[in-house]
matplotlib code that plots the C-alpha trace (Angstrom):
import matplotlib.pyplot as plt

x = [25.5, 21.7, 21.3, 18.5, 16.6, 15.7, 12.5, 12.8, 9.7, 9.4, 10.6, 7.3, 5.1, 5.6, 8.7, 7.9, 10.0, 13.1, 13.1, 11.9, 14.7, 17.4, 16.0, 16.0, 19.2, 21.0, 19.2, 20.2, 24.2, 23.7, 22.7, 19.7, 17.6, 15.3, 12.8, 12.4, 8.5, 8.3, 10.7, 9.5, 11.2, 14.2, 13.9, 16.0, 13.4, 13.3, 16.9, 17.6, 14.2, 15.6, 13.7, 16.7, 15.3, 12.0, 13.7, 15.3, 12.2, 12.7, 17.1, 15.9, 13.6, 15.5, 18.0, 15.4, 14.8, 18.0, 20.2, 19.4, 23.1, 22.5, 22.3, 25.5, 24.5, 21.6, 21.0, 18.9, 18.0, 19.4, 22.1, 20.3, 18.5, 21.8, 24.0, 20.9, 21.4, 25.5, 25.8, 22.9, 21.7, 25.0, 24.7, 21.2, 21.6, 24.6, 22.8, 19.4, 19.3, 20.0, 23.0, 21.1, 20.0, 23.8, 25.1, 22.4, 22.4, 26.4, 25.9, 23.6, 25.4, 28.1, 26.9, 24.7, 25.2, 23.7, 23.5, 26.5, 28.9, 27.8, 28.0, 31.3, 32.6, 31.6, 30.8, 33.7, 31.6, 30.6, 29.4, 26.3, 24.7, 22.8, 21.3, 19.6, 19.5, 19.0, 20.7, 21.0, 22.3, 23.5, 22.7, 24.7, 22.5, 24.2, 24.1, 25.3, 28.6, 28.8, 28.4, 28.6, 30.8, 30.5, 32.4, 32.3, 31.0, 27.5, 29.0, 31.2, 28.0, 26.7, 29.3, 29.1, 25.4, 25.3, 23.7, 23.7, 25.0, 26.1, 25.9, 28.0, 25.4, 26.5, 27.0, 26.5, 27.7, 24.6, 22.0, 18.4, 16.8, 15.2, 16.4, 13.8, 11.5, 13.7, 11.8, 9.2, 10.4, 12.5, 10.0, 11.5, 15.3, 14.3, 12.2, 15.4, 17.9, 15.8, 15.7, 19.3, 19.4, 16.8, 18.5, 21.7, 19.6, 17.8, 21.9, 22.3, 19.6, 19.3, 16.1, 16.5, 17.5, 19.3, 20.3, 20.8, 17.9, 13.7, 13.8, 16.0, 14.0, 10.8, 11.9, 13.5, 11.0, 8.2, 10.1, 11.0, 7.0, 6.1, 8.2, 7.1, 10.8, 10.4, 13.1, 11.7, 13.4, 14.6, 16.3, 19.5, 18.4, 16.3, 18.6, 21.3, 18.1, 17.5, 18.2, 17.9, 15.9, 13.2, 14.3, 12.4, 11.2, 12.1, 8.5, 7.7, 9.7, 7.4, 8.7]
y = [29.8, 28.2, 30.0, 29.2, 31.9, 31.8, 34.3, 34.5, 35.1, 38.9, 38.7, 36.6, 38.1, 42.0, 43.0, 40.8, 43.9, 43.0, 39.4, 40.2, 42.6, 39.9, 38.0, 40.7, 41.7, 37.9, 37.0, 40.6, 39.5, 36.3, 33.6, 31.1, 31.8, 28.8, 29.2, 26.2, 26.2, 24.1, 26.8, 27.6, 29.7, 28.9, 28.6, 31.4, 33.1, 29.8, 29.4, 32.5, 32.1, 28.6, 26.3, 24.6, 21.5, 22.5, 24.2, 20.8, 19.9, 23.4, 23.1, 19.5, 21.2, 24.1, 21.1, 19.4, 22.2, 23.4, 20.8, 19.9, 19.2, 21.2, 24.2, 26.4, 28.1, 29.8, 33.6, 35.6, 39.5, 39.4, 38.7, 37.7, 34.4, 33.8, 33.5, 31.4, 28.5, 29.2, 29.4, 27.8, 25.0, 23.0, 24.0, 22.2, 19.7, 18.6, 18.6, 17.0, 16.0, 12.8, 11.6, 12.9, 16.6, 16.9, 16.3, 18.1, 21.0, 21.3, 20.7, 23.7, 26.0, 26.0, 27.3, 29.8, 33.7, 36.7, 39.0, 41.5, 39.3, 36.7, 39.7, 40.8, 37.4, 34.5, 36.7, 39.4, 42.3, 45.4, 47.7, 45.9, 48.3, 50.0, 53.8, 55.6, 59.4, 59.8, 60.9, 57.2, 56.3, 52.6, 50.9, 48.0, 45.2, 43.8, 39.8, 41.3, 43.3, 40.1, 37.0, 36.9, 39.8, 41.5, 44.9, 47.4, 45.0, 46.6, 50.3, 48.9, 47.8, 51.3, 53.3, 52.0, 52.7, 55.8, 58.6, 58.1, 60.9, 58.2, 59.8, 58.2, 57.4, 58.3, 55.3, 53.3, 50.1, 51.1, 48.4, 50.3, 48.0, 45.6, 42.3, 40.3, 39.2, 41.7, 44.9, 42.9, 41.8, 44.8, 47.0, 50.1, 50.1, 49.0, 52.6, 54.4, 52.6, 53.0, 56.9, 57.1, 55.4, 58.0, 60.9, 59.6, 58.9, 62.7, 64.1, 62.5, 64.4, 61.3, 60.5, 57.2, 54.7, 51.2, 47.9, 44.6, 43.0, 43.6, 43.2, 46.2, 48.1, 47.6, 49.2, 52.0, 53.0, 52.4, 55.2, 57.2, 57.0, 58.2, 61.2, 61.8, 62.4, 62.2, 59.4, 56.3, 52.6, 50.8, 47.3, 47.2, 44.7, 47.2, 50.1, 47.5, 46.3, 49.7, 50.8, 53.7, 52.2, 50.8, 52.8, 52.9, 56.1, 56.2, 57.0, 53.3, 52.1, 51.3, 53.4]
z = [-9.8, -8.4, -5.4, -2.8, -2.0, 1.8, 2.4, 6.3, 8.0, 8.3, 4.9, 4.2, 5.8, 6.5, 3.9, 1.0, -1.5, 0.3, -0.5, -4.2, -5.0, -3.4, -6.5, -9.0, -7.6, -7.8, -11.4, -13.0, -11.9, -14.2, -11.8, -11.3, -7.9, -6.5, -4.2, -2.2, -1.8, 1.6, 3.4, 7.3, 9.7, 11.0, 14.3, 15.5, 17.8, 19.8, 20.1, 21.4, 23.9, 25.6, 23.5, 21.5, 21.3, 19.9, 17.2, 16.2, 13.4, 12.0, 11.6, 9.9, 7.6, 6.5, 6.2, 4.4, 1.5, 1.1, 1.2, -2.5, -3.8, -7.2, -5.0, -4.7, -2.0, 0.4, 0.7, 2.6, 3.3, 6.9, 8.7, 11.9, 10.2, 8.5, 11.6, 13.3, 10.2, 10.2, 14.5, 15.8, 13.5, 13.8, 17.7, 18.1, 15.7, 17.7, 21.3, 20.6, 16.6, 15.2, 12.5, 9.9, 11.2, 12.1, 8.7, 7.2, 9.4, 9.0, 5.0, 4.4, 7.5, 5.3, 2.0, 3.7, 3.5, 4.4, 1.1, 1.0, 2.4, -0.2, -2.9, -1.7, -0.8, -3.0, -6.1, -5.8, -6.5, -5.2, -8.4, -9.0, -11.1, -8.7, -8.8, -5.9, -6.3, -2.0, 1.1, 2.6, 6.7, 6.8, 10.3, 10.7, 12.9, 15.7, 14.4, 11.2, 13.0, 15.7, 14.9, 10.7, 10.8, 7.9, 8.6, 6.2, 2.9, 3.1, 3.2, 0.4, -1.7, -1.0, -1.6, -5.5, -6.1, -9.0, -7.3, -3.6, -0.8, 1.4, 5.4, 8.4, 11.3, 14.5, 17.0, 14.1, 15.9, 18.9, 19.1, 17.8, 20.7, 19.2, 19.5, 19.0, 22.4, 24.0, 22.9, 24.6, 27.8, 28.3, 26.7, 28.6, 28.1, 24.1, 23.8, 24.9, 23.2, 19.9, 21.3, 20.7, 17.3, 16.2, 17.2, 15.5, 12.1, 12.8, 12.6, 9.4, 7.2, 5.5, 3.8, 3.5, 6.9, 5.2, 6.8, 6.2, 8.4, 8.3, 11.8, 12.8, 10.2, 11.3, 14.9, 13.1, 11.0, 13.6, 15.9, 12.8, 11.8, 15.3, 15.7, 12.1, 11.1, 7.4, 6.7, 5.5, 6.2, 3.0, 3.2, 1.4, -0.8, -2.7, -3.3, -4.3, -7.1, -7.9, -11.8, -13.9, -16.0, -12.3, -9.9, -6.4, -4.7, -0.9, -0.6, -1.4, 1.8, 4.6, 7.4]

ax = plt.figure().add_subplot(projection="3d")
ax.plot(x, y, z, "-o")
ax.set_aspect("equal")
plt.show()
């Protein structure tokens, strides 16, 4: 398959590892990845602050880069940016874009996939050759568990990986707190809720703190960093690229 490679802004900017092992990951299982260079956010953090139609020229340029017809489909390291394009592109294209944002916005929304539920899904795997010699916790994010639903197809990637001691996590379906602006505006009830998911992680013994979104990961491993727990935060992209033969410390994460 040609997959488009979507970088997401944290991705871009503050976990650049995660995006390069969804590569690494997608080009060792035989397929062709493309990265769009003209790719901008995608406007979920002003949807979900009111400003839908101000989001309209980013759902037409995502459109714009992704829509090329030669591209099977679009993955990206986290569920959160991947419901945004599925949920809330067609949603503003409808209400303020024109003819063409609405086709193109519905067009690419439908080939678009967060990365274990395109793994699991589309490609019908879940040994990917991965090996990761660690006590891992898996945190499923809350876009992730409610609005793409993925269920258990992350734990299922894991569970394959050579070498992993593979820990439940307590409340695993508990927001961590972040939520975007929220941890911001509700600065207070974030701190305690992220509390809570640190305790939960702490039970575990795990070395090694996984999900499926930067986002939720940087608020993890800021709090586990703090505390000075010892457990690192490791997107699941890179465990699931992890090999014998280039394996990844968890002392490379950035907690």
């Amino acid at each position: 398959m040609r997959i488009g490679l979507f970088a997401t802004c944290l991705g871009d900017t503050l976990f650049p590892e995660a995006v390069k092992s969804t590569a690494i990951l997608l080009a060792r299982l035989g397929h062709e990845v493309v990265f769009p260079p003209g790719q901008t956010c995608c406007g979920q953090m002003h949807v979900n602050t009111g400003y839908q139609r101000e989001a309209v020229p980013l759902v037409r340029a995502f459109a714009d880069q992704f829509g090329d017809p030669s591209l099977d489909a679009v993955v990206m390291p986290s569920g959160s940016c991947a419901s945004s394009v599925r949920h809330q592109h067609p949603l503003v294209a409808e209400r303020y874009g024109d003819p063409a944002v609405r086709a193109g916005a519905a067009s690419v929304a439908a080939k678009t996939y967060e990365l274990s539920e395109f793994l699991v899904d589309v490609l019908g795997v879940t040994g990917v050759g991965a090996y990761f010699p660690h006590r891992v916790a898996y945190h499923p994010t809350c876009h992730s568990l409610r609005m793409l639903r993925v269920g258990d197809k992350p734990l299922r990637l894991l569970r394959e990986v050579e070498g992993i001691d593979l820990v439940d996590l307590p409340d695993a379906d508990s927001c961590c707190g972040f939520g975007g602006t929220f941890a911001l505006k509700n600065a207070e009830t974030s701190t305690a809720m992220l509390h809570d998911k640190l305790d939960a992680v702490a039970a575990t013994g795990a070395t090694v703190c996984t999900a499926g979104d930067s986002s939720c990961l940087m608020h993890i491993g800021g709090g586990l960093s703090r505390i000075r727990s010892g457990t690192r935060t490791l997107h699941l992209a890179q465990i699931l690229a992890a090999t014998r033969t280039a394996p990844l410390a968890p002392t490379e994460a950035a907690a």
